[in-house]
C-alpha positions in Angstrom: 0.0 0.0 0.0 1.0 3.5 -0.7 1.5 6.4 1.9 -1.0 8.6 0.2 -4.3 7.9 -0.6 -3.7 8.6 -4.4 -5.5 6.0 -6.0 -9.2 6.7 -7.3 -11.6 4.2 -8.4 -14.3 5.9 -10.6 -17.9 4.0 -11.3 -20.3 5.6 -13.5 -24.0 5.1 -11.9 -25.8 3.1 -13.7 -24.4 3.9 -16.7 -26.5 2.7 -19.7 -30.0 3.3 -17.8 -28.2 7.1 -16.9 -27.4 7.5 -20.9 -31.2 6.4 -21.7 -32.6 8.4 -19.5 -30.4 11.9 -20.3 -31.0 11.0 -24.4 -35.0 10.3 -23.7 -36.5 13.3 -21.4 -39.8 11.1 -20.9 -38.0 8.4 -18.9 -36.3 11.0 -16.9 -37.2 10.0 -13.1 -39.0 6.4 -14.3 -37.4 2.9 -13.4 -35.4 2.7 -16.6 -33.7 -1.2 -17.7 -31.1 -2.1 -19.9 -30.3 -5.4 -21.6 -32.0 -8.6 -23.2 -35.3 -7.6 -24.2 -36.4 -10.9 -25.8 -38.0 -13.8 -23.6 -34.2 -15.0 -22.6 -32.8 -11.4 -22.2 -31.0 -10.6 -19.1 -30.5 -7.0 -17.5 -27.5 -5.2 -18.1 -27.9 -1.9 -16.0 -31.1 -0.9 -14.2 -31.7 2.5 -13.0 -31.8 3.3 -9.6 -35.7 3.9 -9.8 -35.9 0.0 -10.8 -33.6 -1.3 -8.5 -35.7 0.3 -5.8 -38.3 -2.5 -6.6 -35.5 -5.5 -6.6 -34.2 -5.4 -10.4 -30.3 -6.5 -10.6 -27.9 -6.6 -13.0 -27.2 -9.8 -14.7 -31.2 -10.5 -13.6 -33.5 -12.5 -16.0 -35.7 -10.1 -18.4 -38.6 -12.2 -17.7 -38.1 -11.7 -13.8 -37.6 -8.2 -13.5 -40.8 -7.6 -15.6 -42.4 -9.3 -12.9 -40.6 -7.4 -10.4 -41.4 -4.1 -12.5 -44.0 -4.2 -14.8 -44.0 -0.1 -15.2 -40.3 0.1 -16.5 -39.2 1.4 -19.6 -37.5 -2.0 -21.0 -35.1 -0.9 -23.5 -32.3 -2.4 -25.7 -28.8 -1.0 -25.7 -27.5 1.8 -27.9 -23.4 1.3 -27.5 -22.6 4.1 -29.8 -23.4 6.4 -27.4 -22.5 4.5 -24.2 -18.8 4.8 -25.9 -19.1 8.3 -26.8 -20.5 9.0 -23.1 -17.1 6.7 -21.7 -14.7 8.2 -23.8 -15.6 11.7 -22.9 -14.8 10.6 -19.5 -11.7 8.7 -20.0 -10.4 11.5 -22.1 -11.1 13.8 -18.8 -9.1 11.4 -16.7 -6.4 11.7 -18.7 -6.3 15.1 -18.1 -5.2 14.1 -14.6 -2.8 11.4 -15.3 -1.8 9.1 -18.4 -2.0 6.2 -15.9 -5.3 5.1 -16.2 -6.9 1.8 -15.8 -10.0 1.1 -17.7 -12.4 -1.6 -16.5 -15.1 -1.2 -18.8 -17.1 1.6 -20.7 -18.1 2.9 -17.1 -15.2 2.1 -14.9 -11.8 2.7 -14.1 -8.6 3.1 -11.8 -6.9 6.6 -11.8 -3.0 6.7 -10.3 -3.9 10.4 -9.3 -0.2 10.0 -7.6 1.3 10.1 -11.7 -0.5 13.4 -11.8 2.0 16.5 -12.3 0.7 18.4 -9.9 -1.0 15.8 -7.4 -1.2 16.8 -3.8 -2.4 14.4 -1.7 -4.3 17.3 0.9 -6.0 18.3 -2.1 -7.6 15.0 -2.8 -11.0 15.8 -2.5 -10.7 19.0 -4.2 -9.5 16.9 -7.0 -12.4 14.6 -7.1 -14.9 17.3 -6.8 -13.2 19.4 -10.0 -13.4 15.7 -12.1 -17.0 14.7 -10.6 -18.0 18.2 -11.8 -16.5 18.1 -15.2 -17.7 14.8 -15.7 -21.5 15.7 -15.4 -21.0 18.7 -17.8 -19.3 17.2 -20.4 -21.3 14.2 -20.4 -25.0 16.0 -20.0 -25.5 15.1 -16.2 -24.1 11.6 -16.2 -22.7 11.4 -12.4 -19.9 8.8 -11.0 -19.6 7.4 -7.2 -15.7 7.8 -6.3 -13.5 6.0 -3.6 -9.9 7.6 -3.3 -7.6 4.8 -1.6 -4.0 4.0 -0.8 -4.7 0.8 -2.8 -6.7 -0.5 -5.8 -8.3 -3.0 -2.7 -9.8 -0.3 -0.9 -10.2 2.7 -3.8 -12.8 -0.1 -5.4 -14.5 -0.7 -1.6 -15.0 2.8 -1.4 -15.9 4.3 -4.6 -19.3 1.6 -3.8 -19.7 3.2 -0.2 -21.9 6.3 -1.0 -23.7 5.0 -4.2 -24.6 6.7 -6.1 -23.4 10.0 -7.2 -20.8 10.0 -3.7 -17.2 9.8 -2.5 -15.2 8.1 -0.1 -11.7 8.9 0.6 -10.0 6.2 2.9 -7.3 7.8 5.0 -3.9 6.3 5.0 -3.6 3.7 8.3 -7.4 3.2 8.2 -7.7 0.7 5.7 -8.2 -2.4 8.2 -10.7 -0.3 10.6 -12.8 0.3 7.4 -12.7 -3.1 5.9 -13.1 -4.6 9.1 -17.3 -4.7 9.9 -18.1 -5.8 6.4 -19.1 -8.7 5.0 -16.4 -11.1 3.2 -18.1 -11.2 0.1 -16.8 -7.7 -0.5 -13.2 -9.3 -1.4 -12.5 -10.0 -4.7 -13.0 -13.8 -5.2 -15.6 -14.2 -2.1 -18.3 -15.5 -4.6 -21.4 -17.7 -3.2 -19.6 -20.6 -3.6 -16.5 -19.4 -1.0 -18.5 -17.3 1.1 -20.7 -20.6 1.7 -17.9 -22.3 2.5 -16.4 -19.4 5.1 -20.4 -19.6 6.5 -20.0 -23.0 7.4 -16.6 -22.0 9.4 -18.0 -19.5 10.9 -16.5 -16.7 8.8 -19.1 -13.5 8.0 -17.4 -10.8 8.0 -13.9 -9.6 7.4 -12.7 -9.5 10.8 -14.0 -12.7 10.9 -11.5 -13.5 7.8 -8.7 -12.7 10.1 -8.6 -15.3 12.3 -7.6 -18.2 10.5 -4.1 -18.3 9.6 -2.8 -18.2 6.1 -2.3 -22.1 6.0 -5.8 -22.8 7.7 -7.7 -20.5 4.4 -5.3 -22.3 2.2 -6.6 -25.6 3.8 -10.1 -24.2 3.2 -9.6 -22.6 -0.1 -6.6 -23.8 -1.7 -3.0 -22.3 -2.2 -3.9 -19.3 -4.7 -7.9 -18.0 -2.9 -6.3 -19.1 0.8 -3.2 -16.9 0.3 -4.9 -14.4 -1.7 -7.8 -13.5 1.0 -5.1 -13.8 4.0 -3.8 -10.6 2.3 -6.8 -9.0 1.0 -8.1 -9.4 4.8 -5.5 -7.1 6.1 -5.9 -4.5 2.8 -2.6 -5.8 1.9 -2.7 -5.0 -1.7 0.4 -3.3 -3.7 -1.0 -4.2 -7.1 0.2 -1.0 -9.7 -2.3 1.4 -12.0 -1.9 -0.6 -15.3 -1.9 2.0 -17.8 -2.8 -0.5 -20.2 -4.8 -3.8 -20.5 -3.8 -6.1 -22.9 -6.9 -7.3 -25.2 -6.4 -10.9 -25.0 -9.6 -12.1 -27.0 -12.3 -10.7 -29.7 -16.0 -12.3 -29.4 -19.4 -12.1 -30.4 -22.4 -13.7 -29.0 -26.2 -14.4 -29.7 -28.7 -15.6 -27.3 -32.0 -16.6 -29.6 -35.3 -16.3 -28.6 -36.0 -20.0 -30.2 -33.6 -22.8 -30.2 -32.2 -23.2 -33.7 -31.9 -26.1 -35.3 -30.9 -25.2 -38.5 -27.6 -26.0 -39.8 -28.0 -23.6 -42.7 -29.5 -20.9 -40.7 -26.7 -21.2 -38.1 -24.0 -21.3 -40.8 -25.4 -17.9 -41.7 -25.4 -16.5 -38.5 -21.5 -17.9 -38.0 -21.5 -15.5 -41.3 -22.7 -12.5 -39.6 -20.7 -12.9 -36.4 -17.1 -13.4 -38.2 -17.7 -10.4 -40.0 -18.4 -8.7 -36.8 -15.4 -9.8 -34.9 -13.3 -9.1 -38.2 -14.3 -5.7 -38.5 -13.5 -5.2 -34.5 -10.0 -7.0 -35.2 -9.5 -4.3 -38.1 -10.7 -1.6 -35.7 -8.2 -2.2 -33.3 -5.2 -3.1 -35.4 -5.3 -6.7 -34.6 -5.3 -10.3 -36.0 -5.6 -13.7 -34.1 -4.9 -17.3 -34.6 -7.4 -19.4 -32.6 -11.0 -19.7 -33.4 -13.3 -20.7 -30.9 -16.7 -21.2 -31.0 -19.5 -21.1 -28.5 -22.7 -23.6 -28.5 -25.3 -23.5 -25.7 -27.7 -26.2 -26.6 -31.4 -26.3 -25.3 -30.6 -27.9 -22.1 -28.2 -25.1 -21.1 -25.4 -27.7 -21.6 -22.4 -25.5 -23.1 -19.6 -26.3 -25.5 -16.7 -24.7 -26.9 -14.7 -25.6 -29.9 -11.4 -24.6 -31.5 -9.1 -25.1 -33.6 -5.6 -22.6 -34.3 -4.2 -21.4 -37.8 -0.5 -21.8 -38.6 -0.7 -17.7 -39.1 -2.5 -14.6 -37.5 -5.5 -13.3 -40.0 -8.2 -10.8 -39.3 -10.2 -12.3 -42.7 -13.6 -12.3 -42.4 -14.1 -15.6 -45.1 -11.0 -17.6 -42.9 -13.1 -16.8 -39.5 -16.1 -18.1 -40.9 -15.0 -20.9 -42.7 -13.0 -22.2 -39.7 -15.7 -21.2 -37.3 -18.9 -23.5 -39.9 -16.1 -26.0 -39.6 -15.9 -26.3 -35.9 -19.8 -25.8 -36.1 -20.2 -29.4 -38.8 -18.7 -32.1 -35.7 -21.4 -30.8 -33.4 -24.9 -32.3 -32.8 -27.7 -29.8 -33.1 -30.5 -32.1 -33.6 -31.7 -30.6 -30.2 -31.1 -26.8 -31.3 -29.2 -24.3 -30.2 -30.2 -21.6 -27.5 -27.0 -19.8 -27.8 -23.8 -19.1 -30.3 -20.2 -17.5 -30.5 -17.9 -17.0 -32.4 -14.5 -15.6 -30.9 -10.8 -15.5 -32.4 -7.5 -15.4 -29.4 -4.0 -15.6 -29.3 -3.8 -11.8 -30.9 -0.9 -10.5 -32.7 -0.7 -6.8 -34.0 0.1 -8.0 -37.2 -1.5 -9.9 -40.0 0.1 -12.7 -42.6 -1.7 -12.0 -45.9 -4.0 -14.5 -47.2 -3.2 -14.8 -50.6 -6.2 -16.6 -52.2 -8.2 -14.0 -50.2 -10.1 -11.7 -52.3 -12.0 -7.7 -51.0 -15.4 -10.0 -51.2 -16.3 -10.1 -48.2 -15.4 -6.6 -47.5 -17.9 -5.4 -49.9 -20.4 -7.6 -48.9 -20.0 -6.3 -45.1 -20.2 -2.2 -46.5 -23.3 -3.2 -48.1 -25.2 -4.9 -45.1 -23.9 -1.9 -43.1 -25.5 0.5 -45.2 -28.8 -1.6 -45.8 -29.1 -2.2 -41.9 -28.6 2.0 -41.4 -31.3 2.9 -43.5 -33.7 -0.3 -43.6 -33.4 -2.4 -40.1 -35.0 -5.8 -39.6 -36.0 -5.1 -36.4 -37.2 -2.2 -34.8 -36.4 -2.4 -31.0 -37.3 -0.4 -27.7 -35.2 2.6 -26.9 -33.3 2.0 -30.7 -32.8 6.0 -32.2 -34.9 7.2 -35.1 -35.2 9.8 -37.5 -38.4 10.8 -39.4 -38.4 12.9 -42.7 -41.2 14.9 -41.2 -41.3 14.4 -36.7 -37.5 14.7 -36.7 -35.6 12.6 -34.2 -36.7 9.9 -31.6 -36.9 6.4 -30.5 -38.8 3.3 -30.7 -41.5 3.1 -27.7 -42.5 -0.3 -29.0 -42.7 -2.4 -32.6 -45.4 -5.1 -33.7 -48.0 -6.4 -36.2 -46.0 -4.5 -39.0 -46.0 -1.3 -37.2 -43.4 1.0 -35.3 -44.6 3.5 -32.4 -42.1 6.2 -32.0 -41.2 8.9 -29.3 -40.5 12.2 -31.2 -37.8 13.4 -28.5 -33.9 14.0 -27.8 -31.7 14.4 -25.1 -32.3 18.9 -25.8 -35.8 18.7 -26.1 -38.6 18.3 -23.9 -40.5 15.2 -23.7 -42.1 14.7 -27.1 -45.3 13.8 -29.0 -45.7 9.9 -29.8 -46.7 8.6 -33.5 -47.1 5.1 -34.7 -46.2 4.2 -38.2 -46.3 1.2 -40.9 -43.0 -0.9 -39.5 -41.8 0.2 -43.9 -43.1 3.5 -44.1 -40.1 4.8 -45.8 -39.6 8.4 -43.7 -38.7 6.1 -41.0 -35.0 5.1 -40.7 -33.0 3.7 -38.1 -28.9 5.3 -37.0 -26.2 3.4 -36.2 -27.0 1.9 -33.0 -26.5 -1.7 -31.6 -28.8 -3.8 -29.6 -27.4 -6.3 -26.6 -28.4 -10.1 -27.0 -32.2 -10.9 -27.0 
């Protein structure tokens, strides 16, 4: 652990259900969710006004309808949720180039790298990038914890949720960890906090007791030695600038199983173009193709197979992917598939039968799904030739009912149209998995 308490963990509040509701005025105040929208969808990010009434990340669709009948169910729109993040990671890097990203809505700051960093100025600090943050971003507010350690800067960015700081003094770290519950260490999942339960072990303090060969007894060499430390906010792990990307997927859950073999082939299609074009994006190329079956009893398998050279082609990803896909039984269907490419290089070997086919064929399906989608879905941006902008309040029986309303505006009027009236177009948006 440091001296100083100069590292800053930085947690967006519920980040896609705060982008929704800043972009649509209407849902402004209303339990707002994020995610799966389709029978098997799962939540991604539920606004605080839904999680009043028990809906969770990482929660079943079905059951947080239940939970939450009233909500605004919406599917995701990631080009804004990374223009909303990389406002704010380009603001953290105003502080220090030593920044950790998480996620789209998360992140470690070394405020110590800073220039100018004084540590009795921390909150100060905080306040000046909480502030900037909500003005750059339209209002979007982040819960901070300011540590000596990554341990406890994570522990206390979560202590005032949401929209709050927490700055852990130097030589306080054990008295603050102390009273809570295990399960607030990393790698205390249900499965090892049961197993601490049944030993007695609740809270931190609690975790102290044993000796570092009892929890290695209990919970093997790496967990056993890991928590030992983690119990006493021993943790000297460094700011990675930097995270290596160590793998490129994509993933569908469908709302039927699929049975198909020519239907999945063409999905494989779809997917390898996707990961290809992210694999361009990023200046990458990889040499092991996996891919990712969950059949209709929930039963998963993975299969893969590795080229003798790097390649970022969309035709080699598919073809090796509808390979892996012909040894596997799908009599049954499938409820779930994934195509993902690993062992990245930043450089490609050419293919040289490969021809700019497919490349064409991916700008045209682009530009067909921009102007024409196949599926209008909740919370998806719109734009009308005569209302303007808006979003899709809900889609069926060959018709689309639109909010006309952005993020500047007040709350809008609400038309329904013919699902191909051809005023109505979609923007380049993209939805999580049904």
């Amino acid at each position: 652990m440091r001296s100083t308490a100069s590292i800053m963990h930085l947690d967006l509040d519920a980040f896609f259900a705060s982008v929704e509701q800043r972009d649509k005025p209407s849902l402004r105040g209303r339990p707002v969710i994020v995610g799966g929208i389709g029978p098997r969808g799962v939540v991604a990010t539920a606004s605080y006004e839904a999680r009043v009434h028990g809906v969770r990340s990482a929660m079943r669709t079905a059951e947080a309808r239940a939970r939450c009948p009233h909500a605004a169910f919406l599917g995701g729109r990631f080009d804004a949720y990374r223009e909303a993040s990389r406002i704010v990671m380009e603001r953290l890097r105003e502080e220090t180039e030593v920044i950790e990203p998480l996620s789209l809505d998360e992140a470690f700051v070394d405020l110590g790298a800073g220039p100018t960093f004084d540590p009795d100025r921390v909150e100060d600090i905080v306040a000046a990038i909480r502030a900037d943050i909500a003005n750059l971003t339209g209002g979007l507010t982040a819960s901070v914890g300011v540590a000596s350690s990554k341990l406890m800067a994570k522990i206390a960015s979560e202590i005032n949720k949401p929209d709050g700081v927490f700055v852990v003094e130097p030589g306080t770290e054990a008295d603050v960890l102390g009273p809570m519950q295990a399960t607030v260490i990393p790698g205390v999942g249900p499965a090892t906090a049961e197993r601490l339960r049944r030993v007695g072990i609740l809270t931190v303090e609690d975790l102290r007791s044993p000796s570092e060969d009892e929890l290695v007894r209990l919970l093997g060499q790496s967990s056993g030695r890991s928590l030992h430390r983690m119990a006493r906010a021993d943790d000297d792990r460094p700011v990675m600038a930097s995270r290596e990307t160590k793998s490129v997927s994509v993933e569908d859950t469908f709302e039927q199983d699929i049975s198909d073999r020519v239907q999945l082939e063409a999905i494989i299609e779809r997917m390898a173009r996707s990961v290809s074009g992210r694999l361009r994006k990023n200046g990458l190329s990889g040499r092991t193709v996996t891919l990712k079956m969950r059949h209709h009893d929930f039963e998963t398998h993975t299969r893969s197979t590795t080229l003798s050279n790097p390649t970022d082609n969309a035709r080699i990803l598919a073809t090796t992917a509808r390979g892996l896909l012909a040894g596997e039984d799908i009599s049954n269907g499938l409820r779930l598939l994934g195509v993902g490419v690993s062992g990245l290089a930043d450089w490609v070997q050419d293919d040289l039968f490969a021809t700019d086919e497919d490349d064409d064929v991916e700008d045209e399906v682009v530009e067909e799904t921009v102007t024409r989608p196949t599926r209008w879905y909740p919370g998806m941006d719109v734009h009308h030739d005569d209302h303007g902008d808006g979003w899709v309040w809900g889609s069926g029986l060959g018709r689309v009912t639109v909010r006309f309303e952005t993020r500047w505006t007040p709350p809008g009027p609400v038309h329904t149209f013919l699902a191909d009236d051809p005023a109505l177009g979609a923007g380049h948006t993209g939805t999580f998995d049904a």
